[in-house]
N, C-alpha and C positions, 0 to 999 in steps of 0.2 A: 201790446203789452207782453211781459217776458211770464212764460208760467214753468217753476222749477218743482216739481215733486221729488221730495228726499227722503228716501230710505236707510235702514239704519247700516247699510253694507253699500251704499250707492246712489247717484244720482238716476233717478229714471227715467227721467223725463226732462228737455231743459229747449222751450221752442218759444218764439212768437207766434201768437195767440190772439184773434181776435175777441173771442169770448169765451169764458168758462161759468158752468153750470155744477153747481154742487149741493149737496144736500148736509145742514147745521142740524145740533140736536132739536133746532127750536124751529127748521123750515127750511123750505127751496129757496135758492137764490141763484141771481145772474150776474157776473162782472163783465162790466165793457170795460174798453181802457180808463173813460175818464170819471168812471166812477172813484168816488170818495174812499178815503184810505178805510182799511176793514180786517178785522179778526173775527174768526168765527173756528167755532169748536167741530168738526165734523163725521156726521156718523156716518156708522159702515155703510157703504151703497155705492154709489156710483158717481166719476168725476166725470163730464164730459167737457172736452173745450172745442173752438172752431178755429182753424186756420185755412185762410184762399178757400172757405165755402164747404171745407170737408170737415164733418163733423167725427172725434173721434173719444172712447169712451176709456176710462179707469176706472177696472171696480176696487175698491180700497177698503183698506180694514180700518176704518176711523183714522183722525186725525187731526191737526190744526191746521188753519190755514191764513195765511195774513198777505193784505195788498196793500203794499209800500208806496206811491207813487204806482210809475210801469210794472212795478215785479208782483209776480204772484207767490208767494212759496206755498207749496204743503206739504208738512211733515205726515209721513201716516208709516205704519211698522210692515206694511206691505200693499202691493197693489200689481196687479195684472190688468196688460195694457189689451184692446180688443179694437179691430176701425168699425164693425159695424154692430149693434145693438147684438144682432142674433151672436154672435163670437164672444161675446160678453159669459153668456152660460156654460159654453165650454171651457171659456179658461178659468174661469172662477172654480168650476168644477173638478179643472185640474191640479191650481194653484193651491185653493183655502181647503184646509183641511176642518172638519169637524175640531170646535175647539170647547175642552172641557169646562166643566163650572170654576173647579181652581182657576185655572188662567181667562175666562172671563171676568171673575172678579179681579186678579191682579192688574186687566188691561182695564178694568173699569177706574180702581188708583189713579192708576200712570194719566188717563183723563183726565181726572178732577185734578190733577199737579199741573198737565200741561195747560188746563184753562185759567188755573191759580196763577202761571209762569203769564201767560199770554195776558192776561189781566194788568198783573203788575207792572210789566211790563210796558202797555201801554199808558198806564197812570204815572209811570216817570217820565217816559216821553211829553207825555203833557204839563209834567211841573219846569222839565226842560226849557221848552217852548210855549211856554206861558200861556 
């Protein structure tokens, strides 16, 4: 499967992917390829996916994320890419800055709109396709 993480200044990410591991506000989860198409709202933490056996990690600052058929997307407003767990704390450490309560709560919004958006979204696709 195709997994593309999009940033608001750029693509970051855009490989096949045997499987990705992500964390929703309501739980862990895994996609293989021929898993069932899927939206899910996702919190800050960490994206890992596997390609040819190498495992490798995104820490991300929340996000959406939806599997189409093969494609993976997810949207998140930044992410620092790491290949093994331990490089994870450094970069995050370099990357994510301390972020205040204002813009906590503003990026708290912008969630509940992109899960609103993702929502409806899939509910026209469904009237769509009957």
């Amino acid at each position: 499967m195709r997994l593309r993480v999009l940033l608001p200044t750029h693509i970051e990410l855009d490989e096949e992917v045997d499987k990705v591991k992500a964390e929703a506000l309501n739980g862990a989860f895994t996609l293989l390829p021929k898993h069932v198409d899927f939206v899910a709202i996702l919190a800050q933490g960490l994206l890992a996916y596997e390609a040819n056996g190498t495992e490798t990690f995104l820490a991300i600052d929340g996000g959406a994320l939806v599997k189409c058929g093969p494609d993976v997307f997810v949207s998140a407003m930044s992410a620092v890419r790491a290949g093994e767990l331990g490089e994870v704390r450094r970069a995050v450490d370099e990357s994510f800055k301390d972020i205040g309560s204002r813009e906590q709560r503003a990026r708290s919004a912008v969630d509940k709109m992109q899960a609103d958006f993702v929502r409806r979204y899939v509910e026209l696709e469904r009237e769509e396709h009957g």
